[in-house]
N, C-alpha and C positions, 0 to 999 in steps of 0.2 A: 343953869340947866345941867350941872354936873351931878347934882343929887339924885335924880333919879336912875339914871345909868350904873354911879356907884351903889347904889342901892340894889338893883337888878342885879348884877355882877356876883352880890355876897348871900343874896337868897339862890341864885340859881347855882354855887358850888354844894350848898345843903353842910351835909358835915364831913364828907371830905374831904375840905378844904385845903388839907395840906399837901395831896398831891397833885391837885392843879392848877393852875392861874387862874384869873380873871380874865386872861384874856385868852386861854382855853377855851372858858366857859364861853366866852361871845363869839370865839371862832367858831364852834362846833356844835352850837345851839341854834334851835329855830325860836330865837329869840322875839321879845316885842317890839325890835327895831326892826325884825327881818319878817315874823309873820302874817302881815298886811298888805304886803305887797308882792308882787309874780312878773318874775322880768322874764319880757315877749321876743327881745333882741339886742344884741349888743350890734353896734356901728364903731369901728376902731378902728385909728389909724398906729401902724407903731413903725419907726426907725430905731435902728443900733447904730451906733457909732464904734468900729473896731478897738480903733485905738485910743480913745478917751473910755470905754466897758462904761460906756452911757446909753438908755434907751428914754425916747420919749415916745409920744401922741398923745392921743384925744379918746374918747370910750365914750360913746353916745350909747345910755341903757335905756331901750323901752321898756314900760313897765305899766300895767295895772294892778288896782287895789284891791283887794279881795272882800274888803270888809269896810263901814264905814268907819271912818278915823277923824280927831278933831286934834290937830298941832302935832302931828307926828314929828318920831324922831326918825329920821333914815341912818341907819349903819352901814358905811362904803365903807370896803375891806379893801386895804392898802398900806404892803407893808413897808419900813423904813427900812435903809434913808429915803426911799422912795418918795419925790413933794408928789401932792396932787392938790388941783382948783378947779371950782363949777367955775366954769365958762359962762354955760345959759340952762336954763332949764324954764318948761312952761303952766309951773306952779311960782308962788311966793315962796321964799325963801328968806328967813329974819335973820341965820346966820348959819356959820358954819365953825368947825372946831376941830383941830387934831389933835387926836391921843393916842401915843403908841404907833400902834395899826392899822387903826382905823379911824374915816373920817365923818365926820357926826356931822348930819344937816338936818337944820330943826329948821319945819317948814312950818308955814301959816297957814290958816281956813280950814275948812273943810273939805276934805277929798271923799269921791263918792266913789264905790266898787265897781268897775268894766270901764271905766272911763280912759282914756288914752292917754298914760303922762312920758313924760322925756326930761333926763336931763345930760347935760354933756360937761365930763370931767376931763382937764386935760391934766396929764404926768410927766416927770421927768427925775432922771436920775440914775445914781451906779447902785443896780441891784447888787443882791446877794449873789455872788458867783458860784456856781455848785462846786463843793469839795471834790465829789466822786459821784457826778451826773451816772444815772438817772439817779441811784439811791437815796446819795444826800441831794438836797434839787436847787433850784438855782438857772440863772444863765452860763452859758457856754461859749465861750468867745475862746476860737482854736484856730489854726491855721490847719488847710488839709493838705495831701502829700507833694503840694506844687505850691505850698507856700503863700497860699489863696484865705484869705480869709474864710472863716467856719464857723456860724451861729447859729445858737436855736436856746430853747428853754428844758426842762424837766421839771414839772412842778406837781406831780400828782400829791406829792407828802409836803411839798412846803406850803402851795396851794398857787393858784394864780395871781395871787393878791401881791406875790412879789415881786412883779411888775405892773400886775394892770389893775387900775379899777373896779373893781365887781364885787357882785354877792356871792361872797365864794364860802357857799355851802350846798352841799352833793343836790340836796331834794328837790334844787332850784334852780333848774335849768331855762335856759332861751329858748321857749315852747316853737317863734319862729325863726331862729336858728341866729347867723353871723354874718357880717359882711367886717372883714379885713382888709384894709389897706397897706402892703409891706414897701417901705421905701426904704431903696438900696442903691449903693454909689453904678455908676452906669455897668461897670465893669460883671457884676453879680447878680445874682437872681434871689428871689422873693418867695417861698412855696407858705400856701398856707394849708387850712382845710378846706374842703370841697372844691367847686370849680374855678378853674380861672377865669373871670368875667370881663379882664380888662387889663391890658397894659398899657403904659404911660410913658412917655419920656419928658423931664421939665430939669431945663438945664443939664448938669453931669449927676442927678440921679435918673433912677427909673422908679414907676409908681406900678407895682403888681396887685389888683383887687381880685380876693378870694371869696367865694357865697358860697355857705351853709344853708340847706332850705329848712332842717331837719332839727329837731332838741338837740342839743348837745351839751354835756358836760364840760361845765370851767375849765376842767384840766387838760381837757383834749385841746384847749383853742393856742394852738405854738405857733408862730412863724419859725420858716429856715430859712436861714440864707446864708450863699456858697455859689461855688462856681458850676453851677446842674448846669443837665443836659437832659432831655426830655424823651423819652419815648412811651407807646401808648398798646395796646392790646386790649382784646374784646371778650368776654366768657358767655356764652351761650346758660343762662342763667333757670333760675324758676323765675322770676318774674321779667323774661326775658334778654336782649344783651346791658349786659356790665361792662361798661366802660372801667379799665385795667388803665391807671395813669403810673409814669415810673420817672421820676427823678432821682438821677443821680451825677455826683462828680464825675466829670466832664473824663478824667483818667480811666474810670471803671463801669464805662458805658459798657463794652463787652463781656467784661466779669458779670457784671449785671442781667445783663440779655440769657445769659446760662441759666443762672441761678434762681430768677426768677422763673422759671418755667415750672417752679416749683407752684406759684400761684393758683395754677387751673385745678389740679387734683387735690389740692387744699378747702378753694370755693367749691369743689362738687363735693368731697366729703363732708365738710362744714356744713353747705346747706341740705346735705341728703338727714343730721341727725339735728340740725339746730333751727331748719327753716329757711326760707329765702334769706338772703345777705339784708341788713336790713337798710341801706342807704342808698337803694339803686339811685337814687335823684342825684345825690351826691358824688358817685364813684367811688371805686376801689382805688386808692393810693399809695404807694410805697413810698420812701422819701430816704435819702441818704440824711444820718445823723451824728455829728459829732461825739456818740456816746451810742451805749449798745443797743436801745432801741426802747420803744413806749409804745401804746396802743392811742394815740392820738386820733379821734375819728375821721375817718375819710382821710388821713394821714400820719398814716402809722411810720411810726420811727424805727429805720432799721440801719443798723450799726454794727452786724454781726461778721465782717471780712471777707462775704462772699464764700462763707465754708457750711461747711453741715456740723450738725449741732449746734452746742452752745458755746462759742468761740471755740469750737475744735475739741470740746468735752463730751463725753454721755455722761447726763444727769442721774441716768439710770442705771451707767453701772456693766450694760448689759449690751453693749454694740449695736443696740437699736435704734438709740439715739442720733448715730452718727449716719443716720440714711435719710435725713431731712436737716433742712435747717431749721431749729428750734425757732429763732427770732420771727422766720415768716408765720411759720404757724401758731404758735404764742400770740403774739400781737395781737394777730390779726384773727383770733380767736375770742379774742377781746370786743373785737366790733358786734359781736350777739351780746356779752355778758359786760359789762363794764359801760360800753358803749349807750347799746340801747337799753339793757336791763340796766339800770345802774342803784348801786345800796344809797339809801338815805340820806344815812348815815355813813362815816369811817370806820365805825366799830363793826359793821355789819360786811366788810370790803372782803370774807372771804366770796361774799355771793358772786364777784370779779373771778379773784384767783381759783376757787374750787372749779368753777365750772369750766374757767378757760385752760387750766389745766389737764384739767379730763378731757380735752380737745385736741390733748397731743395724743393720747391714748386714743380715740375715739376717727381721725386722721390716718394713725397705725395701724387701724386697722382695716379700714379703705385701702390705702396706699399698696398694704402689707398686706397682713392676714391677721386672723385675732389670736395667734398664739403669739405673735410678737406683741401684739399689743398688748396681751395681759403679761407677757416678761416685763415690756416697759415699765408702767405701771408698779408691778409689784415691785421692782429693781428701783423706783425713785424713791422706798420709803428709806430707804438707808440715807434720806440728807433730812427726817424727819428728827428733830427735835424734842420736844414734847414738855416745851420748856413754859410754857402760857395756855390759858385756854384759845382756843382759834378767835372769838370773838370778845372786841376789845370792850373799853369803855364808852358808854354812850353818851353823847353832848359833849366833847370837850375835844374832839379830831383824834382819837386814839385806836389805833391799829391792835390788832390781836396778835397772837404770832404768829410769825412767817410761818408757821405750817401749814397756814392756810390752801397755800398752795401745794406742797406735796399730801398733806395728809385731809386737806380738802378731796382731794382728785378720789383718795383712795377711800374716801368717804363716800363718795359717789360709785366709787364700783362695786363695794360694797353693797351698797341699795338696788345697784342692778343686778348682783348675784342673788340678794334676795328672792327678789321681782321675780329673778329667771324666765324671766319673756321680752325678748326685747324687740318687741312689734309694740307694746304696750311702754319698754319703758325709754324707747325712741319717738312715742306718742307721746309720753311727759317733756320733755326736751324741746317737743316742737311747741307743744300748748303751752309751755312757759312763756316760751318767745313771741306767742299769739296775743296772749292773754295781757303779758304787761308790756308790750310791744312799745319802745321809747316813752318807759315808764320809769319813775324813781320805786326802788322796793323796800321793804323792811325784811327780818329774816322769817318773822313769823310768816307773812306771805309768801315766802318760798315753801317755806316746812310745810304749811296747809295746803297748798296746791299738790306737792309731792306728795304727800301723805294720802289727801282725796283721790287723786286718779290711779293713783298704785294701787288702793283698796285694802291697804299695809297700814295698820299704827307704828308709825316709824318718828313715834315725838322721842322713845331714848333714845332711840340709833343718834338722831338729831344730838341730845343732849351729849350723850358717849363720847363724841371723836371732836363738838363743838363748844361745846361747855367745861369740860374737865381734859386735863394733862394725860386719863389714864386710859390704855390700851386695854382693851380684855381682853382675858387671858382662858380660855378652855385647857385646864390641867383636867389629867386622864390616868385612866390603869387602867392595860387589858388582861385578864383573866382565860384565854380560851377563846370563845365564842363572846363572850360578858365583859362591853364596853363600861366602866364607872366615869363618870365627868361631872365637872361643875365650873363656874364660870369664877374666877376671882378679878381685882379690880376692874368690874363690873357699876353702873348705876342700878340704884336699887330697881328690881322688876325690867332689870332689860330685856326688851323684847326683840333678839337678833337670834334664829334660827338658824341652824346649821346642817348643808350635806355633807354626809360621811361617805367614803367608798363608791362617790360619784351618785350616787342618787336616794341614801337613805336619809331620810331629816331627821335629827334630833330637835331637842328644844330645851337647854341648858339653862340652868339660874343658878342661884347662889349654894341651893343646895345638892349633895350628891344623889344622882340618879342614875340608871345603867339601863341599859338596851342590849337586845340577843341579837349578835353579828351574825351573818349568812356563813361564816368560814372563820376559824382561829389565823388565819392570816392575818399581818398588825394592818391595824386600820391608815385608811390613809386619809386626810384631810385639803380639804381645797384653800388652794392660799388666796384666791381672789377675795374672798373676807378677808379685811385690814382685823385677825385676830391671832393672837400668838397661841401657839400650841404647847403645853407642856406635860409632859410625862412626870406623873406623880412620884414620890420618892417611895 
């Protein structure tokens, strides 16, 4: 049965072949091992072992068919050295196979669509240890400042698959959510996502079961474990109280109790522009992490020293930064766009960074006012690259460039300077969050939605800052009263309109046009358009 897989493998790279794998291709495709089936829940159990950097358990995935099938192959993502073995499942099953990564089960009969299947893998083994968690990803096995053992994972880029069992690919998610079991020597504690359902004690471990009621994405699903200490607070919510849950090391319980006070005027800003929090079932979560922090659902990872900013930096440049802690807000800005919007695909992952980005901005101006906010902002394009287009390649798990996230953000304020209403473009923001509410997206479904309720053709802005490396640039000569301008690296027929001198519009393209200014005074330009100004030679 190895022919057909190989075969799939060298049609689905097309021609070109040479800069990805085969096993790209099966990672990051909704392949025909993967697109037949829709897993409903995952059931895991997992332990670490400190000092062997060994994890095992068990991954029971419920799943229905979507379509009928006759000898399916099932594709389980898991990657090595990592072993895994079906236990039980309650279909036929003629054999199983590993290669690479992943573990092939070629099943018998006939499976019909809605019908209720299960099967349970169990795993073991010394993952890949992260070089430089969260970036490069991996497990994490640390000691914290009392010499306490310190574990958790970061997998958003290597994927889950490097520990656990699953279909780990974005668009297919556990429609009805997690149940985790985290077993830890008696001494430590267990954090998962969402609630704690149950503690155990059997012999010199302890047994912590966490439940997810809610979709969640693969890569939010981490155990922590460490020597926490728990405390809890409440937010007066839109969809009423939000259970606020907070572990942390047992050292930095009162560091914590500070710091986090930052959480309430985060969740009233967050949901006054992005919609109710979308996990009240689940709770709000912070989590102490051996590394600087993740947006884990219902358990965001936060690793930032208890300071403002971003480990003691402004990202912007601009002293604005340093009046929040970036980690709490970041993250946990996450839980709207990543979390519950989540891209398809990897290629499309600015749809995470853009918008959670703009959430620091958007935050700062709640917290603040909006003149800090648009300094923030304009002040983070100075870590703006412009080295890749923002959206990567599709099918194969590849990221675009990290600009995604500064020059995403500024992609979106952009849109809202256009807009220049923002009752209408705080109305897009929420009816995204309505519309594909713990939904997998593609980018065209963002761009369509933003573009319909703006009442804006805004497919080149889209293209401008997400498709192509280049800025545009409105070069100028003023004459007197008689503005000349024209747009250069531009896409062709961009449609991005500009105010001058605070409220007159141009409408700039590739060719020279000029407009009669109210005064020979030099014109001034609004910088909250991501577009560079230049004076003509």
């Amino acid at each position: 049965m190895k022919t057909p897989i190989f075969l799939f493998m060298l049609c689905s790279l097309g021609l070109g072949a040479q800069k990805y794998t085969k096993s790209d291709s099966l990672k990051g495709s909704d392949n025909v091992y993967r697109n037949f089936w829709d897993v409903k829940k995952y059931e895991l159990t997992v332990e670490a072992d400190f000092d062997s950097r060994m994890v095992s358990g068990s991954n029971i995935i419920h799943f229905d068919v979507t379509k009928k099938v006759k000898n399916p192959i099932f594709q389980i993502d898991i990657q090595q050295p990592m072993k895994a073995e079906v236990l039980q499942s309650n279909f036929k099953i003629i054999k199983t196979e590993r290669q690479r990564d992943f573990l092939w089960i070629h099943a018998g009969g006939t499976f019909e669509p809605t019908k209720n299947y299960r099967i349970e893998i169990s795993y073991s083994g010394s993952p890949t240890i992260a070089p430089n968690a969260p970036w490069d990803g991996g497990w994490v096995f640390s000691r914290d400042d009392a010499g306490m053992p310190f574990m958790s994972v970061a997998q958003e880029g290597i994927g889950t698959s490097v520990w656990l069992p699953v279909k780990d690919h974005w668009a297919d998610e556990p429609d009805n959510g997690v149940r985790m079991k985290i077993i830890t020597p008696k001494q430590l504690v267990g954090v998962g996502n969402g609630r704690l359902i149950k503690t155990e004690t059997a012999g010199d471990k302890k047994h912590f079961t966490w439940e997810v009621k809610n979709p969640i994405n693969a890569y939010s699903i981490v155990p922590n474990i460490g020597n926490y200490v728990n405390f809890k607070d409440t937010y007066s919510g839109e969809k009423g109280p939000l259970d606020l849950d907070y572990w942390v090391l047992q050292q930095n319980l009162a560091k914590a109790k500070k710091q986090f006070t930052q959480v309430k005027p985060m969740m009233q800003a967050l949901e006054y522009w992005f919609g109710p929090y979308p996990f009240y079932e689940d709770s709000f979560k912070l989590v102490e992490s051996p590394y600087l922090g993740m947006e884990h659902q219902s358990n965001v990872a936060y690793g930032n020293s208890y300071g403002n900013g971003y480990l003691g930096r402004d990202l912007s440049g601009t002293g604005v930064g340093l009046k929040w802690d970036f980690i709490i807000i970041h993250e946990s800005g996450h839980e709207w766009f990543a979390n519950s919007i989540t891209a398809k695909d990897k290629a499309d992952m600015w749809i995470h960074e853009a918008f959670t980005s703009y959430s620091e901005t958007l935050f700062t101006e709640n917290f603040l006012n909006r003149s800090d906010a648009d300094k923030y902002v304009v002040g983070t394009r100075q870590n703006i690259q412009n080295d890749l287009p923002v959206i990567g390649d599709y099918g194969v798990r590849n990221t675009g460039s990290s600009d995604m996230y500064f020059k995403g953000a500024n992609m979106l304020h952009t849109i809202r300077t256009i807009i220049n209403d923002d009752v209408k473009f705080r109305s897009i923001l929420r009816g995204l969050n309505k519309n594909f509410y713990h939904q997998t997206v593609t980018t065209g479904q963002i761009e369509s939605y933003i573009t319909e309720k703006s009442g804006l053709d805004l497919s080149t802005v889209f293209d401008q800052y997400l498709r192509t490396t280049k800025i545009p640039a409105l070069v100028y000569r003023q004459k007197g009263k008689m503005l000349e301008f024209r747009y250069e690296n531009a896409v062709k027929d961009l449609q991005l309109p500009l105010r001058i001198n605070g409220n007159q519009l141009i409408l700039p393209n590739e060719k020279w046009q000029q407009v009669e200014l109210n005064s020979s005074v030099p014109v001034t330009f609004d910088r909250n358009y991501y577009v560079e100004y230049r004076k003509a030679d």
